[in-house]
ZAGU-328046 format. One line per field, with one value per residue (C-alpha): residue number from 1; x, y, z. Coordinates in nm, 2 decimals. Each point is the difference from the previous one (the first is absolute). Example, Ala and Ser with C-alpha at 12.3 -4.5 7.8 and 13.67 -1.06 7.14 Angstrom:
<nodes>
i: c(1/2)
c1: c(1.23/0.14)
c2: c(-0.45/0.34)
c3: c(0.78/-0.07)
</nodes>
This chain:
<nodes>
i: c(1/2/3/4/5/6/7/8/9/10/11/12/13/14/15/16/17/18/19/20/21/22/23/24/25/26/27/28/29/30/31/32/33/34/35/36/37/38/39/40/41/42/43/44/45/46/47/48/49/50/51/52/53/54/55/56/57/58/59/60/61/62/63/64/65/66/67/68/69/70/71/72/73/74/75/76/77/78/79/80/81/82/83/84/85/86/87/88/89/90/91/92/93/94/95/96/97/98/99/100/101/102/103/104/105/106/107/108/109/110/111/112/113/114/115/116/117/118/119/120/121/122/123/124/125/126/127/128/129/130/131/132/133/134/135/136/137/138/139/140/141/142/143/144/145/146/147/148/149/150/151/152/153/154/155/156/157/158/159/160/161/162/163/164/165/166/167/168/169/170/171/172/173/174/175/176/177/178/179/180/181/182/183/184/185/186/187/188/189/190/191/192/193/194/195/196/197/198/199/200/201/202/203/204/205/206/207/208/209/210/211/212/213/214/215/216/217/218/219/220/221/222/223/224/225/226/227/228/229/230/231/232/233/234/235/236/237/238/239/240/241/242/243/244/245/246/247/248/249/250/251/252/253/254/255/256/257/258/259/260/261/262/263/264/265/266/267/268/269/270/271/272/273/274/275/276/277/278/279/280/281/282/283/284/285/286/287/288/289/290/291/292/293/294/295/296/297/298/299/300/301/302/303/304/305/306/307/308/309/310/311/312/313/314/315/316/317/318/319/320/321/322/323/324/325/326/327/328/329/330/331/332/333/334/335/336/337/338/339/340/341/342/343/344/345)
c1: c(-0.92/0.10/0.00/-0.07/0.04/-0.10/0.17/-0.04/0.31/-0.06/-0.23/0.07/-0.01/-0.38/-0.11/-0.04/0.15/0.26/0.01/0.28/-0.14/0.21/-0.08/0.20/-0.04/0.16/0.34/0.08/-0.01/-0.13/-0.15/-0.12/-0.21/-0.13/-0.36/0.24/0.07/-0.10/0.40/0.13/0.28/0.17/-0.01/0.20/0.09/0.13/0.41/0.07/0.23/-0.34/0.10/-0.21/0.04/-0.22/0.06/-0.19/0.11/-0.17/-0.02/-0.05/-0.30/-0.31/0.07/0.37/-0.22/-0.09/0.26/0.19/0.31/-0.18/-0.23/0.27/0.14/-0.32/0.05/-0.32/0.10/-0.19/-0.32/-0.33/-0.06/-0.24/-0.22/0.23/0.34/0.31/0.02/-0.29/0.14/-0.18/-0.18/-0.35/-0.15/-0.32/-0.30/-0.34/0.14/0.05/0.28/0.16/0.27/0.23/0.21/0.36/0.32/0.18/0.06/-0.18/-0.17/-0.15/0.18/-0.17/-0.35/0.11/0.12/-0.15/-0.14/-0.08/0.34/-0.06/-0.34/-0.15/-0.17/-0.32/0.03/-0.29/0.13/0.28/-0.03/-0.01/0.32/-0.07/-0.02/-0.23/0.06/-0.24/0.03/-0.25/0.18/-0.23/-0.11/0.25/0.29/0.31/-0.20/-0.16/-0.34/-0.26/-0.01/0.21/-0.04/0.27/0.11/0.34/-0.03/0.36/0.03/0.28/-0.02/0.16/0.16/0.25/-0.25/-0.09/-0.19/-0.21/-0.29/-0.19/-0.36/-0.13/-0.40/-0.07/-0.29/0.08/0.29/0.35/0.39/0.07/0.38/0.10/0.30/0.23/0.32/0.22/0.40/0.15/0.35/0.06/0.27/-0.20/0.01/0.37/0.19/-0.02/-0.19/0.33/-0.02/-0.36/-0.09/-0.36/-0.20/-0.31/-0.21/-0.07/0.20/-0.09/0.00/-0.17/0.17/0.02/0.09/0.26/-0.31/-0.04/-0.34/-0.11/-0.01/-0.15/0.21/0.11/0.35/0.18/0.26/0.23/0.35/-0.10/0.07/-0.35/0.04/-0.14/-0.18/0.31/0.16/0.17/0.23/-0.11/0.41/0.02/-0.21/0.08/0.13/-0.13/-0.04/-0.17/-0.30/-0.31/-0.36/-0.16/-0.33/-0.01/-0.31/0.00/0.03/-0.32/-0.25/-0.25/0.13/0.12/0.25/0.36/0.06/0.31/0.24/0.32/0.25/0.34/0.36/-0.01/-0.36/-0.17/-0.29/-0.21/-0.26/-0.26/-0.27/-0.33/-0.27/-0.32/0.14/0.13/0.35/0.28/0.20/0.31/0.22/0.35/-0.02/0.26/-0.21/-0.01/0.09/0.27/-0.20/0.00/-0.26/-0.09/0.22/0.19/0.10/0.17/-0.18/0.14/-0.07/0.03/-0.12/-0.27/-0.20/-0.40/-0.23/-0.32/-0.28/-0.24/-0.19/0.22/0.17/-0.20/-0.26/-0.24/0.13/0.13/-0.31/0.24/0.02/-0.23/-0.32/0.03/-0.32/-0.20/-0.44/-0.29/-0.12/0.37/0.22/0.41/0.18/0.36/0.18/0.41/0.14/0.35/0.13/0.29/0.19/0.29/0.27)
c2: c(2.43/-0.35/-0.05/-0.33/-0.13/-0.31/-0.16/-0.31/-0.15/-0.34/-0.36/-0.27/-0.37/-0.09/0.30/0.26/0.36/0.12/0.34/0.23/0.24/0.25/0.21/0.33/0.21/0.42/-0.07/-0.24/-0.32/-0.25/-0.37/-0.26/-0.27/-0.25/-0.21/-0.27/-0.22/0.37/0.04/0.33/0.09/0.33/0.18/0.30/0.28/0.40/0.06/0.31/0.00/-0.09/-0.36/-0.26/-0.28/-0.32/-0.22/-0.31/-0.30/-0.05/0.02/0.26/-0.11/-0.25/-0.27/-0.09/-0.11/-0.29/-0.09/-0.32/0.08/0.17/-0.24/-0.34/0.18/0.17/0.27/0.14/0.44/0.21/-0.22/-0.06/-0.34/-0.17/-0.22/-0.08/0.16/-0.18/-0.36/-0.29/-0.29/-0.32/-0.01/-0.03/0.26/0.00/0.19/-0.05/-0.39/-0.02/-0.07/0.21/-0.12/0.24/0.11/0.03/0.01/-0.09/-0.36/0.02/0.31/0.29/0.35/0.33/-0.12/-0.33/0.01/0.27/0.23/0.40/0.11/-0.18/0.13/0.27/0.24/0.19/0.42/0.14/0.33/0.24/0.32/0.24/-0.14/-0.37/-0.30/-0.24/-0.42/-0.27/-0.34/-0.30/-0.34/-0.23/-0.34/-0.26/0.23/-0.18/-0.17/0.25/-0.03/0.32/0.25/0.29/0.36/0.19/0.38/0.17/0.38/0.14/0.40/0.24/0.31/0.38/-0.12/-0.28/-0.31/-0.25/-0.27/-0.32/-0.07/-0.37/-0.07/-0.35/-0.19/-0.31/-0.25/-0.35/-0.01/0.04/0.03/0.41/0.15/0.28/0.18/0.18/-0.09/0.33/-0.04/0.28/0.13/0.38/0.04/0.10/-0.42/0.02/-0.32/-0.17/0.10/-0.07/0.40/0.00/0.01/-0.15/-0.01/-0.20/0.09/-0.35/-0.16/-0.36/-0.25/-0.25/-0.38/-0.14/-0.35/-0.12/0.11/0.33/-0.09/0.17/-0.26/0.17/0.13/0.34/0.08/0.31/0.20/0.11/-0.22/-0.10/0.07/0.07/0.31/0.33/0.16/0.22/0.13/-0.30/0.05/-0.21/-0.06/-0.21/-0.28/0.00/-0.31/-0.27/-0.20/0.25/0.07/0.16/-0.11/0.07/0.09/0.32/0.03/0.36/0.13/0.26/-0.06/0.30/0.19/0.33/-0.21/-0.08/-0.33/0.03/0.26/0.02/0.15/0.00/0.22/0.09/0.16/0.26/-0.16/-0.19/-0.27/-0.09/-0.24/0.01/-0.28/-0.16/-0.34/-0.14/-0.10/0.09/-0.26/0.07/-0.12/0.10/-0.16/-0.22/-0.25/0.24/-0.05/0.19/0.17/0.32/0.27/0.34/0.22/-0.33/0.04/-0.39/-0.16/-0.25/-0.20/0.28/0.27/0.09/-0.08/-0.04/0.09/-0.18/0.10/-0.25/-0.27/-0.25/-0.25/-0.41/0.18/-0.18/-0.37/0.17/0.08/0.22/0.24/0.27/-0.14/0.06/-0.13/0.26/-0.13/0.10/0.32/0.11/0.30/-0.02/0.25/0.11/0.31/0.06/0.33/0.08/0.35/0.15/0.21/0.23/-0.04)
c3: c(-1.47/-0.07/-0.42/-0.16/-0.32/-0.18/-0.25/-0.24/0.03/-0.18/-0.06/0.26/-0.21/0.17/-0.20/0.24/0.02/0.22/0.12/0.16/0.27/0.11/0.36/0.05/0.25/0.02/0.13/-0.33/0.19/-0.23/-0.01/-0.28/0.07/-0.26/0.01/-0.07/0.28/0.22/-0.06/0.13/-0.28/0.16/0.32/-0.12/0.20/-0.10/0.17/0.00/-0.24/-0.27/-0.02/0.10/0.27/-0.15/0.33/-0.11/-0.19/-0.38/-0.38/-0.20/-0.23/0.16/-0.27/0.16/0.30/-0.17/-0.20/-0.01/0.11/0.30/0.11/0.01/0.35/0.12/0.29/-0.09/0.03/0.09/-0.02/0.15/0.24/0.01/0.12/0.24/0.07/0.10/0.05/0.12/0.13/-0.17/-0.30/0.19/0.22/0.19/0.05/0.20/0.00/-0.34/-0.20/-0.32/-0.21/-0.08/-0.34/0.07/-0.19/0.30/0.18/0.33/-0.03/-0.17/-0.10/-0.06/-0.07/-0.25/-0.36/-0.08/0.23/0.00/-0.12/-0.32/-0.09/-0.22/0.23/-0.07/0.06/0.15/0.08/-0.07/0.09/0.33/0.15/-0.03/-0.26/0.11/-0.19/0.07/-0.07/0.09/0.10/-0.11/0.22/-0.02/-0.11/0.13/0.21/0.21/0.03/-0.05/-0.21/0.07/-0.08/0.05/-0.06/0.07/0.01/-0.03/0.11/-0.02/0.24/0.01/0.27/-0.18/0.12/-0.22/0.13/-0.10/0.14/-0.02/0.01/-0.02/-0.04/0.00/-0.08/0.20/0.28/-0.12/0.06/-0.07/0.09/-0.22/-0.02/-0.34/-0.07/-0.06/0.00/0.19/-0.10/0.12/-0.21/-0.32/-0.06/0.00/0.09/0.35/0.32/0.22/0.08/0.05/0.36/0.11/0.33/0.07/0.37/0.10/0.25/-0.10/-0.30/-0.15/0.02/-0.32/-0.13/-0.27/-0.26/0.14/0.15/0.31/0.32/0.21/0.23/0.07/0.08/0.16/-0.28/0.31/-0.07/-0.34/-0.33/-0.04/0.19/-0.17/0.30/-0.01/-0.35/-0.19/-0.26/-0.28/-0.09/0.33/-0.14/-0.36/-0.10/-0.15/0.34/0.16/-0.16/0.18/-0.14/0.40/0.12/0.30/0.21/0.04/0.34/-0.02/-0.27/-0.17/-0.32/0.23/0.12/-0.18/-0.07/-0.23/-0.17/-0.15/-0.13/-0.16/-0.04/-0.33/-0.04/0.21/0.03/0.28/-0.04/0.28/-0.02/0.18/-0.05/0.19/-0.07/0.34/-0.16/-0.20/-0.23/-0.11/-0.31/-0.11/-0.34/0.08/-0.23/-0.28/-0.38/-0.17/-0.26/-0.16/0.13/-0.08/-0.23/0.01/0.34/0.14/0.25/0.20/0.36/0.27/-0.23/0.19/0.35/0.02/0.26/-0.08/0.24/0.05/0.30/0.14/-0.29/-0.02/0.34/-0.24/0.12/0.35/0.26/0.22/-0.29/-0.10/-0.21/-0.37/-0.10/-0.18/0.04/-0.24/0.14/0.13/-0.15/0.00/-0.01/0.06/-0.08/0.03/-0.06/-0.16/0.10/-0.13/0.18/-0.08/0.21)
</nodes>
């Protein structure tokens, strides 16, 4: 039986409460989520000595997610995206022949859904209870620029099984730009340091081109000879340096949720993670971009301190017809689901 509890935690400044739900399941493993920003705080899971593995990136309390300190270097942890994850080249996109101006904090193009998208918002709960906690919150016409107003629910479930998973599910009332993905940082090591023994593998034998913005071209390239390449286990310590950051986009070799897209693993912890997801493609981030800022039991974070695998449609497919279409119409449902098991190794 998978407990819940529900806790008050504190007042965001527009007024509204913030909440701390916590999802356990019989073995001990252990998550928090907060409605704010849809963060996911913990992913804890029981060793067998009674200890606990927390292998994602984050504060202790909800408030530090918005504090100053934190917000001057951004790397959003742990948090929802939205409308639109990853990067749109331009500040204009296009729909039915019409033209929206985008928000953005960025020359040239817009990040994560504009200045302040999902993963700074006060969520609405709707449900917590039988193995789930269900937030909702309604994106109003205009927001950043999208146009339409957008319902949107994230259902987060834990399972006996050591699979937690999010789950998207989107409406619409006019035509609009919708890519959602969540933002965890992964460190195996209990958050411990660097990922340079952390070993990752992506199944897609292909990337996506980008520019000197990061923005998608277009074109789709084969990993084999690159750096790129994580078809095959990668040790993360090959490619930590400074120079040799990786912020890529994977189109995954097999898509449907009973398929693996990702996992991971790393040499000090006896633990496996794999990733499966409808989305179409895996992005992936080793933090090299990250501040140095203090974290959870005061835990030092750093650049390389952690890798991301952001599920989610193709990155800019909104201003690229190649891509997959991203535009959600009155009448439509979204929906995507990705599941993180964890598996003792």
């Amino acid at each position: 039986m998978i407990e819940i509890t529900e806790q008050l935690a504190t007042q965001h400044p527009n007024g509204k409460n913030v909440y701390v739900f916590t999802l356990k399941n019989s073995a001990g493993t252990e998550v928090k989520v907060t409605n704010y920003g849809a963060i996911i705080m913990s992913i804890k899971i029981r060793k067998s000595d009674g200890t606990f593995n927390d292998i994602v990136l984050g504060f202790d309390e909800p408030q530090q997610y918005w504090s100053a300190e934190y917000l001057k270097n951004y790397p959003y942890y742990g948090a929802a995206i939205g409308r639109y994850a990853n990067r749109i080249n331009g500040t204009v996109i296009h729909i039915d022949g019409k033209g929206y101006r985008l928000n953005s904090a960025a020359p040239g193009y817009q990040l994560h859904g504009g200045v302040e998208g999902f993963d700074k918002k006060v969520w609405d709960k709707i449900e917590a209870g039988d193995g789930k906690v269900v937030l909702q919150y309604i994106s109003p016409d205009g927001e950043e620029g999208f146009p339409g107003n957008l319902t949107v629910q994230i259902i987060f479930s834990l399972n006996e099984a050591n699979e937690f998973s999010y789950e998207y599910k989107a409406t619409t009332d006019a035509p609009t730009a919708v890519n959602l993905t969540h933002h965890s940082y992964f460190n195996l090591n209990n958050g411990k340091g660097t990922i340079h023994n952390q070993h990752l593998r992506i199944h897609a034998a292909s990337y996506l081109e980008q520019d000197p913005n990061y923005c998608t071209t277009g074109n789709v390239l084969p990993v084999k000879g690159t750096r790129n390449d994580f078809s095959t286990y990668n040790q993360t310590g090959d490619i930590e340096h400074p120079e040799k950051g990786i912020d890529i986009s994977y189109p995954l070799d097999r898509q449907g949720i009973e398929y693996i897209a990702a996992e991971a693993y790393c040499d000090e912890e006896a633990i496996k993670l794999e990733v499966y997801t409808t989305a179409p493609l895996v992005h992936l981030y080793n933090s090299c971009g990250s501040p140095e800022i203090k974290g959870k039991g005061g835990q030092q974070y750093q650049p390389f301190s952690a890798f991301c695998f952001e599920t989610q449609v193709h990155p800019n497919a909104i201003t690229i017809p190649s891509f997959p279409d991203t535009i959600l119409r009155p009448g439509e449902a979204y929906t995507t689901k990705t599941i993180y098991k964890l598996v003792k190794k």
